[in-house]
C-alpha positions in Angstrom: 19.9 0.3 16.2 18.4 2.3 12.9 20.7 3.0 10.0 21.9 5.6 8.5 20.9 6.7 5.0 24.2 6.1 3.9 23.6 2.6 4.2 20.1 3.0 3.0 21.6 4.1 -0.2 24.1 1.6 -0.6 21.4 -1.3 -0.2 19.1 0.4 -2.4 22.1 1.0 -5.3 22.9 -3.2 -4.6 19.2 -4.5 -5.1 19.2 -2.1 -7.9 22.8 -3.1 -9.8 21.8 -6.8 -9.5 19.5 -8.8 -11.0 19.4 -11.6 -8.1 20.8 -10.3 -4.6 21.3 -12.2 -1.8 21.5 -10.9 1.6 23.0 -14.0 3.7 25.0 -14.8 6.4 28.6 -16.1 4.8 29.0 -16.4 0.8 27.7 -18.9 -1.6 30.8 -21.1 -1.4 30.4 -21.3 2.8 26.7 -20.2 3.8 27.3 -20.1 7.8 23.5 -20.4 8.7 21.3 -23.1 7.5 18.7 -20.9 5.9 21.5 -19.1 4.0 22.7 -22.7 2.9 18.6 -23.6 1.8 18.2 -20.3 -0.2 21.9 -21.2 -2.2 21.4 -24.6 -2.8 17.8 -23.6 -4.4 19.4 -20.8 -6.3 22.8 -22.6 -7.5 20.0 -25.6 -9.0 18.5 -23.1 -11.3 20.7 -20.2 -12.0 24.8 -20.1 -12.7 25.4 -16.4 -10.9 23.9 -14.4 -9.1 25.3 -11.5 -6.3 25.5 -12.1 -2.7 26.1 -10.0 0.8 27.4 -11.3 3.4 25.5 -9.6 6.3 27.9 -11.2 8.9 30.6 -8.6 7.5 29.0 -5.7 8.5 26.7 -4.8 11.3 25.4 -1.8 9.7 24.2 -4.1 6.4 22.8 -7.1 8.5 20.8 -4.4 10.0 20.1 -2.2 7.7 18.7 -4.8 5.1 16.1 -6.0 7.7 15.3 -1.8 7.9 15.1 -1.7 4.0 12.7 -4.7 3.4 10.8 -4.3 6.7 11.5 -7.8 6.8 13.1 -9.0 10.6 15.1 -12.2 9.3 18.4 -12.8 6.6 18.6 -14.5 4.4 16.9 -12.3 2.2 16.4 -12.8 -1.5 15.7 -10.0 -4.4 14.8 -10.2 -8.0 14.5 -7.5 -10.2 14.6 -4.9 -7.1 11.7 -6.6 -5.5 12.0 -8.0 -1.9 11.1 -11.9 -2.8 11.1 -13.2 0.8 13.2 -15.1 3.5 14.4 -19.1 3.4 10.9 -20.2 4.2 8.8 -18.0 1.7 11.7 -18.7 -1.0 11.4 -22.6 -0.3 7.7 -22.2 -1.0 8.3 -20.4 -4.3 10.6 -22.8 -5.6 8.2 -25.6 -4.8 5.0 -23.6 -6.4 7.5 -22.8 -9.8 6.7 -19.7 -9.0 10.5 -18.9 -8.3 11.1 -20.1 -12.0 9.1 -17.8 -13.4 10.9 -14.5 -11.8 14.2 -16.1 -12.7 13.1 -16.8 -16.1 13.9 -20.4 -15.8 
């Protein structure tokens, strides 16, 4: 399945209009994967808000976010525009401090 540029657009204009995004299955108050669930606990213990998608709401989104970042795998985190990463490569960050430093915390 390839997505249109419609939803192309309408990733691109989310990554852009926030300054932390996170493409997850569920929300931050119910993550419904355990990856999504790893990426907001990290998140919530350094910043108060930031944006979320749930992916699970649309198929065109869930799909069309792995299309955008070339990345195969949600959750996916950006900062500032910039793809960060999965659960895995987010984890590392936070561990390195290297997470703190694009948040600015």
């Amino acid at each position: 399945m390839t997505t249109t540029d419609d939803t192309q657009a309408q990733i691109a204009s989310l990554v852009k209009d926030h300054k932390v995004l996170l493409f997850m299955k569920g929300n931050r108050h119910v993550p419904q994967c355990g990856f999504s669930a790893t990426v907001v606990q990290i998140l919530d213990s350094l910043i108060p808000e930031y944006a979320t998608v749930d992916v699970l709401q649309s198929p065109e989104i869930r799909q069309g976010v792995k299309d955008f970042s070339s990345w195969p795998t949600v959750p996916q985190l950006y900062i500032d525009g910039e793809f960060q990463g999965g659960c895995d490569i987010v984890r590392e960050m936070y561990e390195t401090g290297e997470l703190q430093k694009k948040l600015g915390v």
